[in-house]
LOKEVO-701549 format. One line per 3 residues: number of its first residue (from 1); their letters; for each residue x, y, z of C-alpha. Coordinates in nm, 3 decimals, m for minus. Layout:
BEGIN
NUM) a) X:Y:Z; ...
REM end
This chain:
BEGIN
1) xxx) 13.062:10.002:9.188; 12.876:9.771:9.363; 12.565:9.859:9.211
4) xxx) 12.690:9.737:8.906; 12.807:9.399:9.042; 12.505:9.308:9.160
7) xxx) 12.320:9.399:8.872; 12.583:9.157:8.669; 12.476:8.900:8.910
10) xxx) 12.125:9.001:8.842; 12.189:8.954:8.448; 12.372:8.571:8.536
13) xxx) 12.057:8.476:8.750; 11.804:8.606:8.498; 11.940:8.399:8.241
16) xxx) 11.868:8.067:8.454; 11.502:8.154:8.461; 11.218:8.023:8.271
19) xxx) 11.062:8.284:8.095; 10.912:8.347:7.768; 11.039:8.530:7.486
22) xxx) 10.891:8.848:7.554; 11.033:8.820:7.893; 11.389:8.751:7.826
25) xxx) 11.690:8.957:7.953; 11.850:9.113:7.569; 12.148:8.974:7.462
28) xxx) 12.498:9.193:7.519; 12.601:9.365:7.134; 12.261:9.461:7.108
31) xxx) 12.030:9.757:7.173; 11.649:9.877:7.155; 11.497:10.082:6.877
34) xxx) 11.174:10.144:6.688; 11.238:10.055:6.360; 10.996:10.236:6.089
37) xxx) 11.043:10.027:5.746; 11.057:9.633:5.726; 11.228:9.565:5.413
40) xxx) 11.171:9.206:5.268; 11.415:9.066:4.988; 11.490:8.691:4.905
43) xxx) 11.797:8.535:5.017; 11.941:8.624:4.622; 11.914:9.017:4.778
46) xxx) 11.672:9.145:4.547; 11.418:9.362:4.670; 11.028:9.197:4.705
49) xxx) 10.844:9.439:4.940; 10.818:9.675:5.192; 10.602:9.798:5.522
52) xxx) 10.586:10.120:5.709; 10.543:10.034:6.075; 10.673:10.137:6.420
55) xxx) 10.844:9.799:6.566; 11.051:9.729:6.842; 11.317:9.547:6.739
58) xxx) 11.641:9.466:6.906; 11.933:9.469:6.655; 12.290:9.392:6.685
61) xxx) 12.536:9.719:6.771; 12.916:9.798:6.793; 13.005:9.963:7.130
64) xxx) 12.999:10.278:6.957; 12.673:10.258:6.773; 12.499:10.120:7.131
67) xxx) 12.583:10.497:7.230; 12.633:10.680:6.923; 12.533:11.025:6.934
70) xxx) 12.557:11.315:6.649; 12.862:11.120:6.500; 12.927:10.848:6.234
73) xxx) 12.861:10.482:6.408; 12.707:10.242:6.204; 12.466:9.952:6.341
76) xxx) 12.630:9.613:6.174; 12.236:9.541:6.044; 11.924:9.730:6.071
79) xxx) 12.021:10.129:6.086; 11.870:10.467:5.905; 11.811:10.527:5.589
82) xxx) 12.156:10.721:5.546; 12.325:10.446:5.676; 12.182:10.201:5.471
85) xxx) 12.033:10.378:5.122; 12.350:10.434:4.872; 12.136:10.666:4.684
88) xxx) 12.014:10.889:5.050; 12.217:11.152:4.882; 12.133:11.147:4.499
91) xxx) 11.755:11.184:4.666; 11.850:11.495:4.868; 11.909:11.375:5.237
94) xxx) 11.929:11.618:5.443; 12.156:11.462:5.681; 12.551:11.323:5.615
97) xxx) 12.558:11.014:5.411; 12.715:10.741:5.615; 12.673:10.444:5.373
100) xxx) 12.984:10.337:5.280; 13.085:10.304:5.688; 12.756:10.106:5.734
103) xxx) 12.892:9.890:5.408; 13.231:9.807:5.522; 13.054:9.696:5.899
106) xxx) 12.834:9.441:5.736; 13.144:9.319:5.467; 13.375:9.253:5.725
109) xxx) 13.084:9.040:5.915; 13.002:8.845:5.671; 13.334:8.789:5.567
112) xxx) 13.411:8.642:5.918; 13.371:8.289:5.988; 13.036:8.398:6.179
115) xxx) 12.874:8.533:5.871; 12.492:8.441:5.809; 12.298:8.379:5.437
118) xxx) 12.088:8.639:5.577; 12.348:8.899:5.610; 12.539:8.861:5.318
121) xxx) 12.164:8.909:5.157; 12.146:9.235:5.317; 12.468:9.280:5.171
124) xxx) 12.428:9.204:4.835; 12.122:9.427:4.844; 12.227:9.706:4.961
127) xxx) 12.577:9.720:4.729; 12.324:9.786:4.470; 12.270:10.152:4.588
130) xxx) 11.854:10.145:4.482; 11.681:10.160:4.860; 11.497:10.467:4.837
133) xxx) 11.440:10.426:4.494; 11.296:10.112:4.541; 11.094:10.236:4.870
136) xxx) 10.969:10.548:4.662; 10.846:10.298:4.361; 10.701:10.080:4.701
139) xxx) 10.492:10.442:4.781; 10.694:10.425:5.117; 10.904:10.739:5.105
142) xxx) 10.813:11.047:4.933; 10.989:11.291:4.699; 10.872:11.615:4.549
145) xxx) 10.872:11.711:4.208; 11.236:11.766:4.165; 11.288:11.424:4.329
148) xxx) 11.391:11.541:4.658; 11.264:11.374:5.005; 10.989:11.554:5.155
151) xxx) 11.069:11.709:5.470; 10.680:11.787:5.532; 10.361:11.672:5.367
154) xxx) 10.188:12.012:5.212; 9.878:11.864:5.044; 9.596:11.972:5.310
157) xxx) 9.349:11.765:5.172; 9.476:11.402:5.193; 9.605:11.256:5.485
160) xxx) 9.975:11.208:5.513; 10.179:10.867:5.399; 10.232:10.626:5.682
163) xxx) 10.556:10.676:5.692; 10.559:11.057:5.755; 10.284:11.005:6.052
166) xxx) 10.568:10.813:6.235; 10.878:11.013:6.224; 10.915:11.278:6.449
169) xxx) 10.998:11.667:6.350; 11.244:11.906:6.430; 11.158:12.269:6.404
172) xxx) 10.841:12.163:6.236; 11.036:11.925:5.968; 11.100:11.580:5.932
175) xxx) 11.376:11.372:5.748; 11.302:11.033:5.621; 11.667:10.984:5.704
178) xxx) 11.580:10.915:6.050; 11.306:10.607:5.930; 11.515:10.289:6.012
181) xxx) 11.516:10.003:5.831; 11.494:9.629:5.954; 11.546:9.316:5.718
184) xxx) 11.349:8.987:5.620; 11.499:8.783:5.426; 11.234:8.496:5.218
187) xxx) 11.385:8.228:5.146; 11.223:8.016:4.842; 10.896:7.774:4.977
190) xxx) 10.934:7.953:5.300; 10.761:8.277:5.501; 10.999:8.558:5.543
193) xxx) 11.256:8.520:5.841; 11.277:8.861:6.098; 11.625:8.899:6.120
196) xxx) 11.574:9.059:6.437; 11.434:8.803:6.611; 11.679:8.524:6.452
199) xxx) 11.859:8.369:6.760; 12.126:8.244:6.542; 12.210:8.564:6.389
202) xxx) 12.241:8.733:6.736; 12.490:8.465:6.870; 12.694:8.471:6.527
205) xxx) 12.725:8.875:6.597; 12.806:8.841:6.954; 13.085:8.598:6.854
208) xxx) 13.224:8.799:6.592; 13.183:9.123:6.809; 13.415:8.936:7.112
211) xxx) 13.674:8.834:6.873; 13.739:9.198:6.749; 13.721:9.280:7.133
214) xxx) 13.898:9.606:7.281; 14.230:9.574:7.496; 14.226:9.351:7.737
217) xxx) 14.267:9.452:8.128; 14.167:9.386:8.497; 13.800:9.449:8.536
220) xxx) 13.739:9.585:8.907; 13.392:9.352:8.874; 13.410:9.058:8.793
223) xxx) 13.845:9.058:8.901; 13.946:8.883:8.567; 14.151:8.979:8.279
226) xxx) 13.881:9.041:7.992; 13.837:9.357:7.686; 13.753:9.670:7.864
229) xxx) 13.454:9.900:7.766; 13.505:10.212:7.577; 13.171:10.254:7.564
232) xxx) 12.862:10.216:7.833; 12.511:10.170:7.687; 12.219:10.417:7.744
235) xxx) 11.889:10.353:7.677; 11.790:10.243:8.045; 11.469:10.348:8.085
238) xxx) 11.314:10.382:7.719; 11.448:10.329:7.405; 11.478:10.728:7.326
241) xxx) 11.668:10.746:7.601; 11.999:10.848:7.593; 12.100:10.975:7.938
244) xxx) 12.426:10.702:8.074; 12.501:10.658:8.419; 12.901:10.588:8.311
247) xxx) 12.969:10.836:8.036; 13.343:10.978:8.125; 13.682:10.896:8.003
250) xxx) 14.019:11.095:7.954; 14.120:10.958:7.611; 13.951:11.330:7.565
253) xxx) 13.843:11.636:7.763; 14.079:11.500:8.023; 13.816:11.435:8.323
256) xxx) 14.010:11.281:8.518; 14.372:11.383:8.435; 14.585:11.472:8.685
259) xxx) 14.386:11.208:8.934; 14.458:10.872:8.769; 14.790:10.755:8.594
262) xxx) 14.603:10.570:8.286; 14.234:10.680:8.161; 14.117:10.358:8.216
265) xxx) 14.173:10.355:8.588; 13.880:10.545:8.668; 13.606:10.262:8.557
268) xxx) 13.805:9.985:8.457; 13.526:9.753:8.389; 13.501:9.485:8.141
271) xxx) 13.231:9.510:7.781; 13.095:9.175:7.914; 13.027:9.301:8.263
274) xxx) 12.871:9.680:8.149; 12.642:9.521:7.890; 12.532:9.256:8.090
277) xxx) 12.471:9.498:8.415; 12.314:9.788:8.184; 12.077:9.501:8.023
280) xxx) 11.982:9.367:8.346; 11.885:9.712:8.458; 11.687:9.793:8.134
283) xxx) 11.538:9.447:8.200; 11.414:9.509:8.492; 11.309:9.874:8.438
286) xxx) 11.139:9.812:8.134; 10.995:9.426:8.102; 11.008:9.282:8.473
289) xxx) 10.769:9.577:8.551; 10.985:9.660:8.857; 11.039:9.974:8.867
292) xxx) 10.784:10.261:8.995; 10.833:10.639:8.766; 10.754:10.947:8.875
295) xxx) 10.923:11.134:8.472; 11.300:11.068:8.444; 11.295:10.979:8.797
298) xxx) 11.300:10.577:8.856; 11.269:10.403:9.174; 11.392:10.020:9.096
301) xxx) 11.337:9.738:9.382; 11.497:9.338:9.312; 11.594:9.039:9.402
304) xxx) 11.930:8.921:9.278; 11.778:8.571:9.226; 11.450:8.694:9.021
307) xxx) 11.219:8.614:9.294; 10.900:8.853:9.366; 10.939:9.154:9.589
310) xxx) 10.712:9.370:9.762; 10.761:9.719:9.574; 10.842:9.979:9.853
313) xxx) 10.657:10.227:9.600; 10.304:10.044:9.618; 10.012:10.112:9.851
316) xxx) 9.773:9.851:10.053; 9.500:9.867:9.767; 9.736:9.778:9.545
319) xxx) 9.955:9.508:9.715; 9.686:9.267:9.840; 9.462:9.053:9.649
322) xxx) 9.170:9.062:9.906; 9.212:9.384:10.086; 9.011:9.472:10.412
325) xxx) 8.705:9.729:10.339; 8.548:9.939:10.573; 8.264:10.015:10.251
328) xxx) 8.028:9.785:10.135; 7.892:10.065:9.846; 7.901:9.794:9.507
331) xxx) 8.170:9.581:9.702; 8.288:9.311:9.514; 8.419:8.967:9.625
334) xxx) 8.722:9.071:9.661; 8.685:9.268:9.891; 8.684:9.168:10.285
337) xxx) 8.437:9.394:10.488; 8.529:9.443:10.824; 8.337:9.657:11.125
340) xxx) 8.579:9.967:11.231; 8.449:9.959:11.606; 8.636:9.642:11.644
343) xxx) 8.982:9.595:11.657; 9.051:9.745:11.304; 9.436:9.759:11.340
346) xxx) 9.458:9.377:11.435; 9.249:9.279:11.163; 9.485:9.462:10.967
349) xxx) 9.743:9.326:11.121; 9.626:8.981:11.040; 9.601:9.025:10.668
352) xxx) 9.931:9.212:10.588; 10.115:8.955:10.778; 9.965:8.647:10.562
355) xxx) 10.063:8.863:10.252; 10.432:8.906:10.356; 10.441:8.546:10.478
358) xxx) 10.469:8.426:10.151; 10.749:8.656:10.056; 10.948:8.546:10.397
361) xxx) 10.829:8.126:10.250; 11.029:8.187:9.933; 11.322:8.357:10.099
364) xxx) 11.396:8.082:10.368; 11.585:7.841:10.144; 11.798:8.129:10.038
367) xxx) 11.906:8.314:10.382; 12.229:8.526:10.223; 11.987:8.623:9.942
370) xxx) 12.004:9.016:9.822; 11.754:9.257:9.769; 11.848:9.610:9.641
373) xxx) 11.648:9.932:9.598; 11.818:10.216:9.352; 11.697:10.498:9.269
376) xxx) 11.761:10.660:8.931; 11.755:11.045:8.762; 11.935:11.254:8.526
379) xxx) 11.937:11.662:8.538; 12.008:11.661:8.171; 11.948:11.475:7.874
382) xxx) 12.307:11.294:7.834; 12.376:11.224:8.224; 12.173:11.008:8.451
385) xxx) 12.269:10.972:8.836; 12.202:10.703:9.101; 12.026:10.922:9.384
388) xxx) 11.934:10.620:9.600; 12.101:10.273:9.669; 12.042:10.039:9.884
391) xxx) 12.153:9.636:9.974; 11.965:9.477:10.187; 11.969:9.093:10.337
394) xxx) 11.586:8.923:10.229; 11.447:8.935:10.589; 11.591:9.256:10.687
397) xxx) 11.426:9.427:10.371; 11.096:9.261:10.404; 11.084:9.379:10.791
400) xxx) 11.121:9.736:10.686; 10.844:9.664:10.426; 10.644:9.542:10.689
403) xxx) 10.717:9.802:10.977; 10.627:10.111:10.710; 10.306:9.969:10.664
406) xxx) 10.204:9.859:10.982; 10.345:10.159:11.143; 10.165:10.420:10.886
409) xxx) 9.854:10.224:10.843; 9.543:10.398:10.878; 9.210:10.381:10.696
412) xxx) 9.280:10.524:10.312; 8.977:10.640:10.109; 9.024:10.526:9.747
415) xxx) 8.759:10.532:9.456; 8.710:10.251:9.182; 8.577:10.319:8.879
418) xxx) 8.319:10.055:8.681; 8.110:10.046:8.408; 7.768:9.957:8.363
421) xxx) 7.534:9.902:8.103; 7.542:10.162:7.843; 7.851:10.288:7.886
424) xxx) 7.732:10.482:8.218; 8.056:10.485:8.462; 8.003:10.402:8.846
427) xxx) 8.236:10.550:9.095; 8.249:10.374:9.469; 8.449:10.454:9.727
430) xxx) 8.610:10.237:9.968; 8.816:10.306:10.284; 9.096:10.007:10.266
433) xxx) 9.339:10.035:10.591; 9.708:10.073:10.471; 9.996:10.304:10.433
436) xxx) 9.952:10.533:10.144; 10.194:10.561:9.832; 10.454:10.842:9.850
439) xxx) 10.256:10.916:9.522; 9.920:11.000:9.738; 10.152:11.144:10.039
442) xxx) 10.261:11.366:9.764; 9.896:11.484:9.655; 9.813:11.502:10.005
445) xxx) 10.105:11.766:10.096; 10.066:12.006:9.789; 9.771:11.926:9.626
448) xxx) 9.741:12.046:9.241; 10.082:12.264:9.323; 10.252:11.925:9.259
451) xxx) 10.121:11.922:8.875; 10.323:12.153:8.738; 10.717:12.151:8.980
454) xxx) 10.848:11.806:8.874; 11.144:11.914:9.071; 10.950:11.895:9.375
457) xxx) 10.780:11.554:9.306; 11.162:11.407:9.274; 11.255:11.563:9.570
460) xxx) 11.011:11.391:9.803; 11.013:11.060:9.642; 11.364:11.058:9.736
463) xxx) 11.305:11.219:10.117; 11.068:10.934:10.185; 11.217:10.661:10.038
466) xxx) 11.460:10.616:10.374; 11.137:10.644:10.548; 11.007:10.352:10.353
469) xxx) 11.315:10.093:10.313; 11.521:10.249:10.618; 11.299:10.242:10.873
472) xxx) 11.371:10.660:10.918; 11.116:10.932:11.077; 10.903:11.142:10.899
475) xxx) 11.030:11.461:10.793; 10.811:11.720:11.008; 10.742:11.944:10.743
478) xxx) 10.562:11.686:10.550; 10.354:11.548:10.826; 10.236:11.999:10.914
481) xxx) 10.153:12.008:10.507; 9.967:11.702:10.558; 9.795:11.798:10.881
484) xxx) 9.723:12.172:10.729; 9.538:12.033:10.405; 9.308:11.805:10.609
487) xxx) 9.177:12.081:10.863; 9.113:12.251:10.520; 8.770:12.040:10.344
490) xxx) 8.734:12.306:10.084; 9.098:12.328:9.972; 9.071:12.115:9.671
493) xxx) 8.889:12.103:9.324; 8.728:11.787:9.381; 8.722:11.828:9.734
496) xxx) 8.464:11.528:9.794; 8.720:11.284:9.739; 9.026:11.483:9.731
499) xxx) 8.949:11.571:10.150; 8.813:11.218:10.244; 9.167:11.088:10.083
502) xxx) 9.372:11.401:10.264; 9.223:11.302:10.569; 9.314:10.943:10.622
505) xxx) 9.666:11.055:10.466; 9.712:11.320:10.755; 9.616:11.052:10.993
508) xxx) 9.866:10.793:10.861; 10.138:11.047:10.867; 10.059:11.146:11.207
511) xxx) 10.034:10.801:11.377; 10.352:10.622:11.215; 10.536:10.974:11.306
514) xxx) 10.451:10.929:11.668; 10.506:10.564:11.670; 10.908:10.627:11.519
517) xxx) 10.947:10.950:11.787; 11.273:10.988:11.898; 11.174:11.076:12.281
520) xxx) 11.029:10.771:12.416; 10.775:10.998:12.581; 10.648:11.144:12.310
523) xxx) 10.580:10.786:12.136; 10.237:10.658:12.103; 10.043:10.332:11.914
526) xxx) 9.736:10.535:11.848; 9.470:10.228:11.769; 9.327:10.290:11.390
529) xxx) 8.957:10.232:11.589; 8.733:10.434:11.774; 8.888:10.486:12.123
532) xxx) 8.684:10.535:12.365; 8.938:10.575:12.645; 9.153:10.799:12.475
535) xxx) 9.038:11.132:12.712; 9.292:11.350:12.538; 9.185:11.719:12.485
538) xxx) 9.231:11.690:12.095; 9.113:11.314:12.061; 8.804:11.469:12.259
541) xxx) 8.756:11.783:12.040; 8.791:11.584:11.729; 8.516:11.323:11.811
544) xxx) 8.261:11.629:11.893; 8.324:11.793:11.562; 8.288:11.438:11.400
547) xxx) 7.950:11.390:11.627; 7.840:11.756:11.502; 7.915:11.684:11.147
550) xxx) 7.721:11.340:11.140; 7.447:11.552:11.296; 7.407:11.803:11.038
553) xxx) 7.479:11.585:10.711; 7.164:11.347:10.807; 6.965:11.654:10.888
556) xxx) 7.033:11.769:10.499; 7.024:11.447:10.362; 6.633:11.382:10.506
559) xxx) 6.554:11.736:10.386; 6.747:11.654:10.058; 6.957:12.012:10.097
562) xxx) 7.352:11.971:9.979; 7.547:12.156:10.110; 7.850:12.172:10.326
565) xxx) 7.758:12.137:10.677; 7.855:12.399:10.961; 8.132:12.157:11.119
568) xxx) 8.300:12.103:10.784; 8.298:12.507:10.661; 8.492:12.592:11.006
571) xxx) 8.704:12.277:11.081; 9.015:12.505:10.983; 8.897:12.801:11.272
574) xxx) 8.798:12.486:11.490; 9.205:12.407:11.519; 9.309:12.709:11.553
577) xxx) 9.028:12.822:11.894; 8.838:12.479:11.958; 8.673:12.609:12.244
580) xxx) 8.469:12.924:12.095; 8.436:12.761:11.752; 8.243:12.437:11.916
583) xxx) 8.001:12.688:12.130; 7.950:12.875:11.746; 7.882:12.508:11.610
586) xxx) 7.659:12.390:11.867; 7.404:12.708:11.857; 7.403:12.661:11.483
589) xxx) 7.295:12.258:11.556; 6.934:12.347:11.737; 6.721:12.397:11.380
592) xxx) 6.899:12.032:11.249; 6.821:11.905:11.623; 6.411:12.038:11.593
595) xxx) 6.419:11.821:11.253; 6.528:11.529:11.369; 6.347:11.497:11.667
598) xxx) 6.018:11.454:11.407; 6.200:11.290:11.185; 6.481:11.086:11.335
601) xxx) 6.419:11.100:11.712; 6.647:10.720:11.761; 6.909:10.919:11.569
604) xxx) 6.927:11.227:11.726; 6.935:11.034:12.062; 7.218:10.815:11.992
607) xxx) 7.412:11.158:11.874; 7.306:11.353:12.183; 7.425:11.042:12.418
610) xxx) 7.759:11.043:12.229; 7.811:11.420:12.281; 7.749:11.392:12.664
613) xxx) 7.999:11.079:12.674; 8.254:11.237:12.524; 8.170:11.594:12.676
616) xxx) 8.192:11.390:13.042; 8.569:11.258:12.941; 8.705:11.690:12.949
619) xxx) 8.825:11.792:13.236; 8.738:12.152:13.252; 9.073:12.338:13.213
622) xxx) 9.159:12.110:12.937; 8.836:12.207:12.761; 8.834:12.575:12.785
625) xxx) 9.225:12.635:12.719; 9.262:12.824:12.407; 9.509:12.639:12.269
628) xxx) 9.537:12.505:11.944; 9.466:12.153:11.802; 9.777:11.916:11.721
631) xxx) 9.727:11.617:11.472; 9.585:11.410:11.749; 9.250:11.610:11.674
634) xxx) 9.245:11.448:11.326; 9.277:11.100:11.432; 8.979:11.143:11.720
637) xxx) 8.749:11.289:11.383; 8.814:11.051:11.151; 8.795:10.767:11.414
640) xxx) 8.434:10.846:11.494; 8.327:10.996:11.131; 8.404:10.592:11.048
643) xxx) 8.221:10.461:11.343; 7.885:10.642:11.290; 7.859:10.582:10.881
646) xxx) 7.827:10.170:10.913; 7.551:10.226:11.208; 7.336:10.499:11.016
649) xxx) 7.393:10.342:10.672; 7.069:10.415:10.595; 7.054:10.750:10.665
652) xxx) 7.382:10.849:10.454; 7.378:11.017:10.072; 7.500:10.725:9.844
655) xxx) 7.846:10.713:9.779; 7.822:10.597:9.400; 7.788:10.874:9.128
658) xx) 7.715:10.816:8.788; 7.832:10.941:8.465
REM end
């Protein structure tokens, strides 16, 4: 239960900070809904107005309301229309009529020393049994002609009452049951008071909701003597949610029975310590923006003291302010443009370390401070698991940060989208060096198979999240799927893009997989530049298909024919028999060669002098050996595609499209 402690912590910290209302951690006895009617009556409780609306509120709830499911649990305040409307029934509700439970909650409140004017004018409203009448005369809820609700709008021609619009359906019908109602009580010279948002009012609840407390025991949490929970909130990651990551107990069903003397030995823990754990989770999920989702699948990263972290989720683009470019196509200022023939890793190098500086600054006056990454899913609607969790010390979590994307870093193409006058949209594209997201890993490996197996999504979050925060190798599989997709250019729908981003992917994988090798042999710091004394058979083989490639796309481009070039149609048969696939893609050079020796004669030269350098580097058995290409091939292309584009800038097809 750890987990839970420190997210107790979390909730004790989080209350320290400064933050603004919209930011603030919810207060325990209370949960999230969208409520769908704001009713407004004066502080005498008689009925002035009312609005149709979805609104977030958070309202005060019982332990069994905060988890209610099909059964009768009342919310003390704002709840459904059957809850609250004494005349649900005389107007044909659908659904059980739960009023007089939802009336003897909010008596016995404001009959407690920590009753509110505004409640007891809720109460003396609703004793008067008239709320849907009253909404009906309002034009809020709707009744046919035998003064039933409507359970769908049949009138074709005219558009459907507000209030209809926002409840959902079952089997193609809706119940105005569901609409929940909030309060605002006017008081006379004054605007209407929220009751929602009344700080007062939540405290007075809280106060009353502690003193009618459960029994008291030991909670295995915090280690004091306190009033257990019966009940753990859902709700975690949206407010429809209703999956619970503690649901069990053996007051019935008998889970546990036969395993623990008492039901409540299995999770003994405190209503205090649950609510304020589950809030700080929702808190974090939901307003702190710290969480990354891939569906019901959540991926949370914090620091017990509120302080920023680096998400483990996030790519380079994303992370830094000012990220390195190796594009200048509509660059803007915040961009840094840097040459790939230099030393593109320790620029690289440079500018991720002054990013996680800061992050190491604000962590030195706090060395025992705790970081924790947890990851969250549920196979059904009602039960949500913890698939991932993680503690780690400040430093030791940032250095993992840090050695993921250092170690995977490679050139990664992304696009940005603008607009321009008119409307028109402007795509540019950008190589920024970085490890990619598991999110583009994920493209990368199965392309548009990923859209529809959310199974499989979950699956490798979760396989490369150790990879990420642990420091562990690459599954192999991954880094083949990777590797097979890239030899592939014309795998993909959009395979412009989609290949240009599957490429510097498969060369990410491939390098941080050989830097993390278990046989210290086998491990290699392949340089994210050029390398022009790497005289390995693939590095070789790669660069000539690059050289080929460049060859062939400027001889189009001058003639202004698209279409894929020779290199680039047989880069998968290239891997698999290098040797007799290069002698196929030289013969089919010598027209593009005749063109640009009238054309581009400098050109052609300086592509002709690069073949014979890197044709002099082979040593003969190495180049004629039929075997195939390993990943190394990849890193050898793309090094040199990115070398030749900044020279012959001129001679390259823009990378901008317009829409």
């Amino acid at each position: 239960m750890s987990w839970m402690a420190k997210l107790y912590e979390t909730y004790e910290q989080g209350m320290q900070l400064d933050l603004s209302s919209d930011e603030q951690l919810m207060p325990i006895g209370h949960t999230l809904q969208n409520a769908h009617i704001n009713v407004v009556i004066d502080i005498s409780g008689q009925f002035l107005r009312a609005k149709p609306g979805k609104t977030p509120i958070m309202l005060p709830a019982t332990e069994s309301s905060a988890s209610r499911g099909s059964g009768e649990a009342p919310h003390p305040l704002a709840d459904k229309l059957q809850y609250t409307a004494g005349d649900y029934a005389r107007f044909g509700g659908v659904k059980k009529h739960y009023f007089e439970g939802y009336r003897e909650t909010l008596r016995k409140w404001c009959e407690s020393e920590h009753g509110h004017p505004h409640i007891q004018a809720v109460l003396s409203y609703i004793e008067k049994g008239s709320l849907v009448e009253d909404l009906i005369a309002a034009d809020i809820c709707q009744v046919d002609e035998n003064n039933r609700l409507l359970t769908r709008w049949m009138d074709e021609n005219t558009e459907a009452p507000a209030l209809l619009k926002l409840l959902p359906k079952e089997k193609g019908l809706l119940d105005q049951g569901n609409a929940l109602v909030c309060w605002s009580v006017h008081e006379i010279n004054s605007e209407a008071f929220d009751t929602w948002k009344n700080a007062e009012i939540q405290q007075r609840w809280i106060a009353y909701d502690t003193e009618n407390a459960n029994t008291q025991s030991l909670c295995l949490i915090s280690g004091e003597v306190l009033p257990l929970a019966r009940n753990h909130p859902a709700k975690l990651r949206h407010t429809g949610d209703k999956a619970k990551l503690i649901s069990a107990n053996d007051t019935s069903g008998f889970t546990y029975r036969g395993r623990f003397l008492k039901a409540d030995n299995a999770a003994n823990v405190s209503f205090e310590v649950t609510q304020k754990a589950h809030n700080a989770l929702r808190w974090l999920i939901g307003t702190r923006q710290q969480a990354y989702r891939n569906g019901d699948q959540v991926i949370v990263s914090w620091a017990i003291s509120g302080k920023d972290t680096p998400s483990p989720i996030l790519d380079m683009a994303t992370l830094l302010s000012e990220p390195l470019t190796l594009s200048t196509e509509n660059s803007t200022s915040l961009e840094t443009e840097v040459n790939p023939n230099t030393n593109l890793g320790q620029q690289f190098a440079i500018s991720f370390k002054r990013y996680i500086a800061g992050y190491y600054q604000d962590f030195e006056d706090t060395p025992m401070e705790s970081i924790v990454v947890m990851g969250l899913d549920s196979a059904t609607p009602g039960r949500m698991a913890i698939t991932y969790y993680r503690d780690f010390g400040a430093k030791e979590f940032l250095d993992k940060i840090s050695e993921w994307h250092q170690a995977f870093a490679w050139p990664q193409h992304v696009v940005k989208e603008t607009r321009k006058a008119k409307g028109k949209k402007t795509n540019s594209t950008f190589w920024i060096p970085g490890a990619p997201s598991p999110w583009t890993i994920i493209n990368a490996c199965y392309g548009d198979v990923i859209k529809s197996n959310d199974a499989l999504k979950r699956q490798v979050i979760e396989r490369l999240l150790p990879c990420i925060v642990e420091s562990r190798q690459l599954p192999r599989d991954l880094l083949q799927l990777a590797q097979h997709r890239a030899c592939n250019p014309n795998s993909g729908e959009h395979w412009e893009w989609e290949w240009e981003r599957n490429l510097g992917v498969a060369c990410a994988l491939f390098r941080g997989f050989h830097l993390r090798h278990p046989d210290n042999n086998l491990r290699r710091n392949h340089p994210m530049s050029l390398d022009t004394d790497n005289t390995s058979r693939d590095y070789l083989y790669g660069r000539l298909l690059a050289l080929a490639e460049r060859l062939e796309e400027v001889s189009l481009f001058a003639s202004g024919a698209k279409r894929p070039t020779t290199a680039n149609r047989l880069m998968q048969r290239f891997t698999d028999r290098p040797y007799d696939t290069w002698l196929t893609i030289y013969k089919q050079l010598g027209p593009y060669m005749r063109h640009l020796k009238s054309s581009r004669p400098e050109f052609l030269n300086k592509i002709n002098s690069l073949m014979d350098e890197v044709m002099d580097k082979f040593e003969r058995e190495d180049y004629i050996q039929p075997d195939k290409l390993s990943g190394e091939f990849l890193l050898g292309f793309h090094c040199q595609r990115l070398a030749l584009k900044p020279e012959s800038k001129n001679n390259q097809p823009t990378q901008t499209t317009e829409a």
